[in-house]
VODOKOL-984926 format. One record per residue (C-alpha): x, y, z. Coordinates in steps of 0.02 Angstrom, whole numbers, padded with zeros to 5 digits, always signed. Each point is the difference from the previous one (the first is absolute). Example, Ala and Ser with C-alpha at 12.3 -4.5 7.8 and 13.67 -1.06 7.14 Angstrom:
<sites>
+00615-00225+00390/+00069+00172-00033/
</sites>
This chain:
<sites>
+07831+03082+02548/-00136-00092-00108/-00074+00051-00140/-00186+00022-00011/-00084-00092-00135/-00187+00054-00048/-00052-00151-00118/-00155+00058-00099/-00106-00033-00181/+00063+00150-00126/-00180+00075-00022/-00077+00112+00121/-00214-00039+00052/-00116+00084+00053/-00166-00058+00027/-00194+00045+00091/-00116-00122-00009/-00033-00065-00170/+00114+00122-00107/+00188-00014+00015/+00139+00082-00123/+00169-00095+00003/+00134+00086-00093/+00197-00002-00014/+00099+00112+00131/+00007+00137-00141/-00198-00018+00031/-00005-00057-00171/-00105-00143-00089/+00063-00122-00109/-00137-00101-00114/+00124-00128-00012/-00002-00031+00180/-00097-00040+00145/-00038+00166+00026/-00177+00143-00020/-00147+00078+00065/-00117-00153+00053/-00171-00019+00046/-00130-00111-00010/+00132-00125-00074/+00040+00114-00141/+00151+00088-00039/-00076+00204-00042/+00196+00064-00025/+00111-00099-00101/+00133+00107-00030/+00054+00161+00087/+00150+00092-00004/+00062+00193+00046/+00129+00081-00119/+00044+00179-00025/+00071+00059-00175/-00047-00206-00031/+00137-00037+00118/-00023-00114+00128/+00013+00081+00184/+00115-00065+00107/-00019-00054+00179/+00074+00048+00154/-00128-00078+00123/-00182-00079-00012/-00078-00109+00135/-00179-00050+00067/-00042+00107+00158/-00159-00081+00059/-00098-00157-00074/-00103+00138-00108/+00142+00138-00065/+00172+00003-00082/+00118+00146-00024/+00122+00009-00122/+00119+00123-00048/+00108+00014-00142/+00135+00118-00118/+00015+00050-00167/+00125-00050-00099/+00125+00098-00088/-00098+00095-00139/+00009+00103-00162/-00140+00120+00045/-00087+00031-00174/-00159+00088-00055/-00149-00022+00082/-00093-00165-00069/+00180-00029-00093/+00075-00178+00025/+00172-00005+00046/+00107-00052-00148/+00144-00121+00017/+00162+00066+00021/+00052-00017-00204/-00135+00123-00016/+00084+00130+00095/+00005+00123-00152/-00169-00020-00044/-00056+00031+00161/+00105+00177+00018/-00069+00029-00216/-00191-00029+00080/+00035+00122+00152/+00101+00103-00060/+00149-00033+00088/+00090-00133+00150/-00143-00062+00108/+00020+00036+00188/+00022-00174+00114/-00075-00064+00156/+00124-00071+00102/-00056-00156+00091/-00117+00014+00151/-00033+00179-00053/-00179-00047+00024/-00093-00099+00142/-00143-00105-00043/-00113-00068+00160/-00128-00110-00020/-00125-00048+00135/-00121-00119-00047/-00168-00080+00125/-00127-00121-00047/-00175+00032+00064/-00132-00094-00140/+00134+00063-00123/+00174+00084+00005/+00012+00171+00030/+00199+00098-00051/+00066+00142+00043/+00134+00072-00106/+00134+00123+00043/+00149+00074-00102/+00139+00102+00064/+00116+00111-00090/+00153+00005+00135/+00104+00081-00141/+00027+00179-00037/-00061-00003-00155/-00154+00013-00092/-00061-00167-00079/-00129-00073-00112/-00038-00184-00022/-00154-00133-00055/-00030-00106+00153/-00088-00148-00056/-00089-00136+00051/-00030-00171-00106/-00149-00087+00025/-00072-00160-00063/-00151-00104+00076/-00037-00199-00063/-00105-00040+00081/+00083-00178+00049/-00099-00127+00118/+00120-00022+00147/+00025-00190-00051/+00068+00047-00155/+00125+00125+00070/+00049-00125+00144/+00034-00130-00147/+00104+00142-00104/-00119-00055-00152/-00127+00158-00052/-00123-00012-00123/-00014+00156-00118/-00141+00080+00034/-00138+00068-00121/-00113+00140+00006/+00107+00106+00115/-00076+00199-00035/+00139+00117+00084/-00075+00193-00002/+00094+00180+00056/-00123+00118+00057/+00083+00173-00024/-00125+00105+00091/+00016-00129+00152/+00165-00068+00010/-00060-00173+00002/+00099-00157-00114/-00146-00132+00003/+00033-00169-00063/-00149-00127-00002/+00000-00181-00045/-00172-00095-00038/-00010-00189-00032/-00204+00001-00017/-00074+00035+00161/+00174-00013+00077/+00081+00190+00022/+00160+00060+00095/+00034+00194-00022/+00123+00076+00064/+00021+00204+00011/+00165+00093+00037/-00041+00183+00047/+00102+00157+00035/-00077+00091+00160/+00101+00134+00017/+00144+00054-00093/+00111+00160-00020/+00004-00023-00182/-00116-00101-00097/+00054-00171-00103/-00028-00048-00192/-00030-00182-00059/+00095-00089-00137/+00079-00172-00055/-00054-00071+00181/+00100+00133+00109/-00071+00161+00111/+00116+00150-00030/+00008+00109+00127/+00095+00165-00043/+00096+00038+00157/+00076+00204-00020/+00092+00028+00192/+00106+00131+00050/+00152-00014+00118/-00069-00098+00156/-00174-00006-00050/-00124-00141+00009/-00128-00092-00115/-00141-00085+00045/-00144-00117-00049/-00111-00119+00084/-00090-00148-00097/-00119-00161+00031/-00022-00158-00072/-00176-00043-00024/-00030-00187+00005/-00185-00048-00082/-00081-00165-00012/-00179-00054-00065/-00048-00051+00190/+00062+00184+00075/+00104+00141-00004/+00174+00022+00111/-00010+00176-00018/+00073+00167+00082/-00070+00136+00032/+00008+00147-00128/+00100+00079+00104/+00159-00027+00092/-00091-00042+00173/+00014-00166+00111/-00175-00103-00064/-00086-00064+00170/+00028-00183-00050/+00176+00035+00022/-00008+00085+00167/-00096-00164+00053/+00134-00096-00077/+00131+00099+00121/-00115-00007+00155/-00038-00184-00035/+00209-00021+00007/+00013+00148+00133/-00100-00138+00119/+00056-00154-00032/+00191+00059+00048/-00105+00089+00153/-00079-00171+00054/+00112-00114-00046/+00108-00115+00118/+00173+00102+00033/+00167-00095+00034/+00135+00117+00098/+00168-00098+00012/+00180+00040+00006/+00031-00108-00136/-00043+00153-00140/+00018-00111-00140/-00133-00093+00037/-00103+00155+00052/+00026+00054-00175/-00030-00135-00097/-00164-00023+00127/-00048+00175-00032/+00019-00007-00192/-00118-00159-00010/-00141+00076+00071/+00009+00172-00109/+00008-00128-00143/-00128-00100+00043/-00108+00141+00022/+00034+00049-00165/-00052-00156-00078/-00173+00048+00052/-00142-00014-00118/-00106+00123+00023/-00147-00065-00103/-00038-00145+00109/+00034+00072+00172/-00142-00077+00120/+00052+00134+00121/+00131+00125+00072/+00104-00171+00085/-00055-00136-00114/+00072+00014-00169/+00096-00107-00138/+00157+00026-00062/+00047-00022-00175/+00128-00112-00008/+00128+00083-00077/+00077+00112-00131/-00002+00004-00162/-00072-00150-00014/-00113-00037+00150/-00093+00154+00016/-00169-00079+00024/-00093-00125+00097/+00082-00173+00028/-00066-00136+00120/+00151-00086+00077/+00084+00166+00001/-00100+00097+00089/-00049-00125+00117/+00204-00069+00039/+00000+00211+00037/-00138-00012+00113/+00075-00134+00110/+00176+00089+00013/-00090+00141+00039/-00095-00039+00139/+00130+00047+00149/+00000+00165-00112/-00180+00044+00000/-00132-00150+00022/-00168+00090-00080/+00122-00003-00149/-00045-00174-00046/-00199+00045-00004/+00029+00085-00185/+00071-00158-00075/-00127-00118+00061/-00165+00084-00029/+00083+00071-00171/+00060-00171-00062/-00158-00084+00060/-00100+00124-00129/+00109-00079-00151/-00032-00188+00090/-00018-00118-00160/-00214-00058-00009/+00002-00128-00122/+00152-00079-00120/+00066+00084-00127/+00143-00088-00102/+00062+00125-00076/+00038+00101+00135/+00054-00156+00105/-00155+00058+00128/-00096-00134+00107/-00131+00051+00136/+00073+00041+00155/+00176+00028-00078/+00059+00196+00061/+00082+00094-00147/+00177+00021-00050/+00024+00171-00111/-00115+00120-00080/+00027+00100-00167/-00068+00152-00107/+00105+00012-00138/-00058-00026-00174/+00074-00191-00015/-00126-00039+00144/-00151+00109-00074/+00013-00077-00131/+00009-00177+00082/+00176-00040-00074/+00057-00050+00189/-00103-00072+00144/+00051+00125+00117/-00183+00079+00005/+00042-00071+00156/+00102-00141-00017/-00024-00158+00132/+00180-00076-00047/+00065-00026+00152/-00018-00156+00141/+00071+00101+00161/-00146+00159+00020/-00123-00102+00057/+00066-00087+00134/+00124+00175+00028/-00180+00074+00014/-00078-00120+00151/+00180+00029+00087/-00007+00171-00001/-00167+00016+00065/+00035-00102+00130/+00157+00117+00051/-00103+00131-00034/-00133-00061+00126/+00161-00016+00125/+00054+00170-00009/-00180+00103+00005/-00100-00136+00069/-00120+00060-00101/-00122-00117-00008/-00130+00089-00107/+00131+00004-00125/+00018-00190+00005/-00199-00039-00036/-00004+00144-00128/+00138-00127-00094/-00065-00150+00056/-00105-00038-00174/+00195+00041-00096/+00086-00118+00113/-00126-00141-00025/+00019+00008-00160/+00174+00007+00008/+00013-00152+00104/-00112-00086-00139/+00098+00041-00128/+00170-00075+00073/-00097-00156+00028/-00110-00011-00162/+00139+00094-00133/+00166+00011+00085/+00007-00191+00020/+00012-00040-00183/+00016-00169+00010/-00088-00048+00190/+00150-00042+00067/-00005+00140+00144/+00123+00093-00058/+00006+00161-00104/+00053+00017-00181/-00010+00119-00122/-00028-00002-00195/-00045+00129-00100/-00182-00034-00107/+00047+00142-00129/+00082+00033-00169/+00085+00143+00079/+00010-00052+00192/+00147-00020+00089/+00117-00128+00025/+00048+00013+00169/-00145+00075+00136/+00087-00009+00159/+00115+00161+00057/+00116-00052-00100/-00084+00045-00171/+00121+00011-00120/-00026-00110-00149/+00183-00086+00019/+00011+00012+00194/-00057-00202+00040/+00158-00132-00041/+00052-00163+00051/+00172-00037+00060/+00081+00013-00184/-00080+00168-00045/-00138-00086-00127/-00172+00087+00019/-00130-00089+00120/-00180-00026-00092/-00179+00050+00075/-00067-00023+00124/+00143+00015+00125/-00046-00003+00178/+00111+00111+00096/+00052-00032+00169/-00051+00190+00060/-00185-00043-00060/-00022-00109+00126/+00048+00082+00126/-00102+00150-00044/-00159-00120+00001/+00042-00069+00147/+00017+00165+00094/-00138+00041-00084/-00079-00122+00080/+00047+00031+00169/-00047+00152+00017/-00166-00024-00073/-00012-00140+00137/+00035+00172+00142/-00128+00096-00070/-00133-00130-00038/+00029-00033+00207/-00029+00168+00039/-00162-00006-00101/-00065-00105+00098/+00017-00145-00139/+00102-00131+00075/-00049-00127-00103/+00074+00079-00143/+00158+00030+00084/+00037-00161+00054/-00015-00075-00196/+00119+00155-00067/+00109-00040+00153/-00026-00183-00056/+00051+00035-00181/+00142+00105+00037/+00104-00139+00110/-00034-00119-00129/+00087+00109-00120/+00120+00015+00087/+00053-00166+00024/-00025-00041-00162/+00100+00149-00059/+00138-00045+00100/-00003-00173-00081/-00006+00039-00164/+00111+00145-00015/+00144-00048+00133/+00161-00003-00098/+00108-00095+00143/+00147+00009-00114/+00006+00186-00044/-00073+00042+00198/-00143+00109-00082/-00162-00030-00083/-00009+00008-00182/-00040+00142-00118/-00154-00088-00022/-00105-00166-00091/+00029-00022-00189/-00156-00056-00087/+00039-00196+00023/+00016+00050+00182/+00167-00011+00010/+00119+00136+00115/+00066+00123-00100/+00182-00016+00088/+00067+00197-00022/+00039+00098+00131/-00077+00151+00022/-00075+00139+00105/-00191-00055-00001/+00061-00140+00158/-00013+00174+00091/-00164+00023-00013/-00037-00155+00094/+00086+00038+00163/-00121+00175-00012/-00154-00090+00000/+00038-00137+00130/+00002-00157-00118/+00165-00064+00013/+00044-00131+00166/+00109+00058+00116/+00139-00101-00030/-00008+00024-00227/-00005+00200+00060/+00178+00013+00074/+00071-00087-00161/-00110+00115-00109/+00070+00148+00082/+00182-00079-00002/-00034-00038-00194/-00061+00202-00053/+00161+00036+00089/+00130-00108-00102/+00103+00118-00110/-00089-00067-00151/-00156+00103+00064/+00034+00140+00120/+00096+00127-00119/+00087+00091+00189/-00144+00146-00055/-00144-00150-00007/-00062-00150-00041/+00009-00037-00204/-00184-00066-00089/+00106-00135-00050/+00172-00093+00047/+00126+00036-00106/+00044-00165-00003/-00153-00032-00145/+00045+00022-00166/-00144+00120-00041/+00080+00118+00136/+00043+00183-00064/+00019+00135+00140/-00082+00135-00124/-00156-00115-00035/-00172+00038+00054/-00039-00141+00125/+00150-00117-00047/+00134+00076+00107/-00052+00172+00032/-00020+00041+00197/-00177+00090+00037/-00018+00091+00172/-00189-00072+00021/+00059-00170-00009/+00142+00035+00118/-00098+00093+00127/-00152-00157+00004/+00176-00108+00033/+00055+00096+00135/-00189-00027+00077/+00015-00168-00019/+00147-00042+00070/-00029+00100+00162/-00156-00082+00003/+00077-00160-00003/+00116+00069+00124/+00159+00040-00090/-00009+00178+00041/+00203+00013-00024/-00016-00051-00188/-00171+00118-00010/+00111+00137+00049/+00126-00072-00113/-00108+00042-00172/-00050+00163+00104/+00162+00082-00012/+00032-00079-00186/-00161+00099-00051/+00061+00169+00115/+00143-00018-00073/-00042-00006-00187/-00133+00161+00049/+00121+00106+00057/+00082-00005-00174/-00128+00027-00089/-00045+00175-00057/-00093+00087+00139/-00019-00148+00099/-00110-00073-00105/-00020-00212-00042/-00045-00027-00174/-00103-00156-00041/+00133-00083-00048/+00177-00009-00020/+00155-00117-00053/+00028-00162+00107/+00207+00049-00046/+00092-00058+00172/+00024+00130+00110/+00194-00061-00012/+00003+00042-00174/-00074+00160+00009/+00022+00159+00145/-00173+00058-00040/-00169-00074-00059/-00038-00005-00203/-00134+00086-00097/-00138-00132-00053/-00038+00069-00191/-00167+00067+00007/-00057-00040+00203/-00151+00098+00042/+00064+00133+00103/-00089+00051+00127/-00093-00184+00010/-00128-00013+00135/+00051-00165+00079/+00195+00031-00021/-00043+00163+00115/-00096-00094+00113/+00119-00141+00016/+00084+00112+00160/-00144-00022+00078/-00002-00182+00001/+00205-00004+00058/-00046+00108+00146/-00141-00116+00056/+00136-00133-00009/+00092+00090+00116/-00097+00033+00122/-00102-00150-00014/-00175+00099-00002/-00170-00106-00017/-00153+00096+00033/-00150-00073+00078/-00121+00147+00010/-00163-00088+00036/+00099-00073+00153/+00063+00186+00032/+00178-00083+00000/+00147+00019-00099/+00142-00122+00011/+00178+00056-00007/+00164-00088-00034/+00132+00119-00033/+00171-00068-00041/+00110+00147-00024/+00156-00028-00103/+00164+00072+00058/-00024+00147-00138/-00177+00061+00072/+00028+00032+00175/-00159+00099+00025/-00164+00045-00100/-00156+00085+00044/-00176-00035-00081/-00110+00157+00008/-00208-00006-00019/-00006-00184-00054/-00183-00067-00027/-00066-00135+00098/-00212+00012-00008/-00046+00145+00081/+00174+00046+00073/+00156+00075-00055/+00146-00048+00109/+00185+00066+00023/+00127-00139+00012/+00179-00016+00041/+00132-00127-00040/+00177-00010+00053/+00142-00116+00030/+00098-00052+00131/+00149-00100-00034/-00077-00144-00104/-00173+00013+00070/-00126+00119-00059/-00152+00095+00104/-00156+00091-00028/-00125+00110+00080/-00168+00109-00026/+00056+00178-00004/-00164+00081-00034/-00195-00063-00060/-00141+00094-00062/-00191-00036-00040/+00014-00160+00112/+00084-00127+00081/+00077-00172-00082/+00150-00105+00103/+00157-00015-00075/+00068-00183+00031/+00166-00099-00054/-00058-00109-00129/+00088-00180+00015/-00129-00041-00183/+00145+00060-00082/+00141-00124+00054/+00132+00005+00097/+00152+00113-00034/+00127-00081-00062/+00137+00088+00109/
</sites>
């Protein structure tokens, strides 16, 4: 019989919104680690720990039970029970200890006592405390609680490097039960207040610790209930003085409560990947920022946590595209949010040019103070052309048209900017550089500073032109060209149609490697192909610019054992010398990338090998804990290994990792809507392991339709099963290729 392996980070999350607290599976926090109470890019808790008698606890079990709350419960362990308020001596001490009591000092046996911890964020945390005696004797002991706030700037906790901070004021209010620590760096203040609601016997304060004195009787409980109380010069995250639910919370829950209602449903006998289906959406949902919903279905999700937990460009809009099958009206948050932060004039320091849509936005005290140009930062190359891409998708789904001229002013400026700013040179194709002390070296997806090499591992130079940037602009492009039609403005179409063939001959020319059978990584800056192999030739079967004929080899090339790992395909071969499985973007196998593969090659019609990288993915999601994909994780061959590895620090949940099952469905079933046609295309290619699945309340316009897929020796079938609010035909879409069957 196997074994069961549940792979996942040691650290439990939990998260709402903007304020997450990510501790160890004692529910512990280390300052030493990547761990704390965050918000608004600041670490409030530093350090937190539970002892009793200044013993640690020990646990039994602890584990996250919805995106928001965590339960943990834990034991004492074996203890000298001494005076109230006395610390427990060491065991040399033993006749001291009887001379100061007058005699032997009863013991608690271990596990005597039950501690349970439940813990929920709403714009703080909120604990609930319980101890129970399960002896039959009487006991007293100090339960305490360490706490320590710094105050850290997210960067510097990501980085491991903290700066000591000054002016840190930490206050215990008797009468109240309130520890206050605030921290003021001139008009810059973080303040963060721990308060005891209720308790059955109140704390003192010394040396950094609550002491609780805990007196319980044979089977008797204990109980308090406390908040953290997260402050910041811009607003209050705040309870309520009491213990009731705050009404921004119960909008937080009814805002989740509906989008699992309305949400597309999958119903399969394949229940692994109902789960792993199932878990993505919760955690999607729970990526939701609150503060710039534009409605109760169109939202942005943060990106990720820790580290992600606010607004990023080519994050949230990669999110929006998986997620259309999944809800459409999704996409409407991300492109009237990101078209608020569009870039008006250049700003080198914050690599911004007019027209150029955002890449992250921050609130911590490095970016008040202007340290870092994320105030927002325009460091990327791939949002703005992502951006005219996904309103075009958008426009397919909703055929919202309304929506389109609302946007229209963003995406002409968009489409300036690739031709005025991404074109560095005039050359027609896109590179990046960075025009900033502290800008980044590499602004394509693939942003890590190290994650661009040539053949022998050595660094590649700005500006690089990567091979996914142009096909980004030149789907970009293309749909522009659909929409301008359906304004009425052929004209306009016809050049952007123009433009985007000539790209894509010329892309095809330039980038061609005819030895390797895949187009390079990308142009160095003397124009030559930067020869690796890696993931980014992807891209280009998603967005159409590869020929025909270079596709099949591009697919054949992503599926050499140097890049596809058996649970997907590796950032980069492990043939390069620069290739580590546990790096970042050198190695490292990310379910996004995988899951815009898989839509590529069935869209080039290789729906076998889309199907292929499908059950890699399933596979690797099923063994992680609760069926959940991290960002990232190791590029080890599956060979090597019987279950996927941990990437060190992977956001977890990640929007885009969740949303990548989105995208490997759509491969599937080969699904391309065309709304404003009141069509939707269909091309399902069942693999032998998913002999039936059932879409449930999937939006096309105005309509929400049933469908049903099933197989039938080596051919697969569909039909309508149900529609509601309207009518759209369902036809068998021959855009996407043939099967390769």
């Amino acid at each position: 019989m196997a074994i069961e392996i549940a792979v996942g980070p040691p650290y439990i999350t939990i998260h709402r919104s903007r304020v997450a607290m990510i501790t160890d599976n004692r529910g512990e926090i280390d300052r030493q680690r990547a761990q704390g109470v965050f918000a608004e890019d600041t670490r409030f808790v530093s350090t937190y720990r539970m002892l009793i008698n200044g013993e640690a606890w020990q646990r039994l079990s602890s584990a996250a039970v919805s995106y928001h709350t965590a339960l943990f419960f834990l034991v004492n362990p074996a203890l000298e029970a001494g005076d109230l308020g006395v610390i427990t001596l060491p065991s040399k001490y033993e006749s001291e200890r009887a001379f100061r009591r007058g005699g032997p000092a009863p013991s608690i046996p271990c596990s005597a006592l039950g501690l349970s911890v439940r813990r929920s964020v709403n714009q703080g945390i909120d604990e609930t405390f319980e101890i129970t005696n399960y002896g039959r004797d009487e006991v007293s002991v100090v339960f305490e609680i360490e706490l320590d706030s710094d105050f850290a700037d997210l960067f510097e906790v990501k980085v491991g490097s903290i700066k000591q901070r000054e002016n840190l004021v930490t206050h215990w209010d008797v009468k109240r039960l309130e520890l206050s620590t605030r921290y003021r760096n001139e008009d810059y203040l973080r303040h963060f207040v721990y308060r005891v609601v209720d308790v059955d016997s109140a704390p003192t304060y010394a040396n950094g610790r609550l002491l609780y004195p805990v007196h319980l009787g044979p089977h008797k409980s204990w109980k308090a209930r406390t908040q953290m109380i997260l402050q910041h010069k811009n607003g209050a995250r705040e309870y309520p003085a009491r213990p009731t639910r705050s009404r921004r919370t119960n909008h937080a829950d009814k805002l989740h409560e509906r989008w699992l209602d309305i949400r597309t449903r999958i119903r399969t006998p394949n229940a692994e990947l109902q789960d792993v289906f199932r878990q993505s959406v919760i955690d999607l949902g729970a990526l939701r920022l609150l503060e710039w919903d534009i409605g109760p279905d169109a939202w942005v999700p943060a990106a990720g946590v820790p580290w992600y937990v606010t607004l990023f460009g080519r994050d949230s809009l990669i999110t929006s595209l998986q997620s259309l099958m999944c809800r459409a009206r999704f996409a409407e948050g991300t492109l009237r949010t990101l078209a608020r932060y569009q870039a008006s004039e250049r700003d080198d320091w914050r690599d911004a040019q007019p027209g150029k849509i955002m890449h992250e936005i921050r609130y911590g005290e490095l970016a008040y103070f202007n340290f870092v140009p994320q105030t927002p930062y325009y460091g990327t190359w791939d949002a703005t052309p992502l951006y005219l891409m996904l309103l075009h998708e958008a426009w397919l789904w909703l055929a919202d048209l309304n929506l389109v001229k609302d946007l229209l002013p963003t995406a002409e400026r968009c489409l300036q900017w690739i031709d005025e700013y991404g074109d560095l040179d005039g050359d027609g194709f896109q590179e990046y550089r960075t025009f900033s002390p502290k800008g980044f070296e590499n602004m394509s997806w693939k942003d890590a500073s190290e994650a661009v090499v040539y053949p022998d591992g050595t660094q590649v130079k700005q500006p690089k032109a990567l091979c996914e940037l142009q096909g980004y602009v030149y789907a970009a492009k293309k749909g522009m060209a659909e929409i301008f039609t359906a304004l009425g403005q052929h004209d306009r179409a016809k050049g952007l149609e123009a433009q985007a063939r000539e790209l894509k001959r010329r892309f095809n020319q330039a980038f061609w490697m005819e030895d390797e059978g895949t187009y390079a990584f990308g142009l160095d800056p003397e124009k030559r192909q930067i020869k690796s192999i890696a993931s980014n030739a992807g891209h280009c079967l998603w967005t159409g610019i590869a020929e025909g004929d270079k596709a099949a080899r591009v697919v054949q090339r992503l599926l050499a054992p140097d890049m596809w790992s058996g649970w997907g395909v590796r950032t980069l071969s492990s043939k390069n010398p620069a290739y580590d499985p546990h790096s970042y973007q050198r190695g490292a196998i990310w379910p996004h990338d995988n899951g815009i593969i898989a839509l590529g090659m069935k869209r080039s019609g290789f729906s076998d090998q889309a199907c292929q990288i499908a059950r890699g993915i399933l596979d690797a999601a099923v063994r992680f804990e609760g069926f959940r994909l991290p960002e990232v994780f190791s590029g080890l061959d599956r060979e090597e290994t019987v279950f996927p590895v941990q990437y060190r620090g992977a956001n977890t949940p990640q929007a885009w990792a969740a949303g990548s099952i989105f995208h490997l469905v759509r491969a599937i079933l080969g699904l391309r809507a065309d709304a404003p046609k009141r069509c939707l295309y269909v091309n399902p290619t069942l693999p032998d392991w998913l002999p039936t699945l059932e879409l449930r309340n999937m939006q096309i316009g105005d309509t929400r339709v049933d469908l049903s897929f099933w197989r039938e020796g080596d051919k697969s079938h569909f039909a309508v099963s149900g529609e509601r609010g309207g009518h759209i035909e369902v036809r068998a879409d021959s855009l996407t290729g043939v099967q390769s069957r």
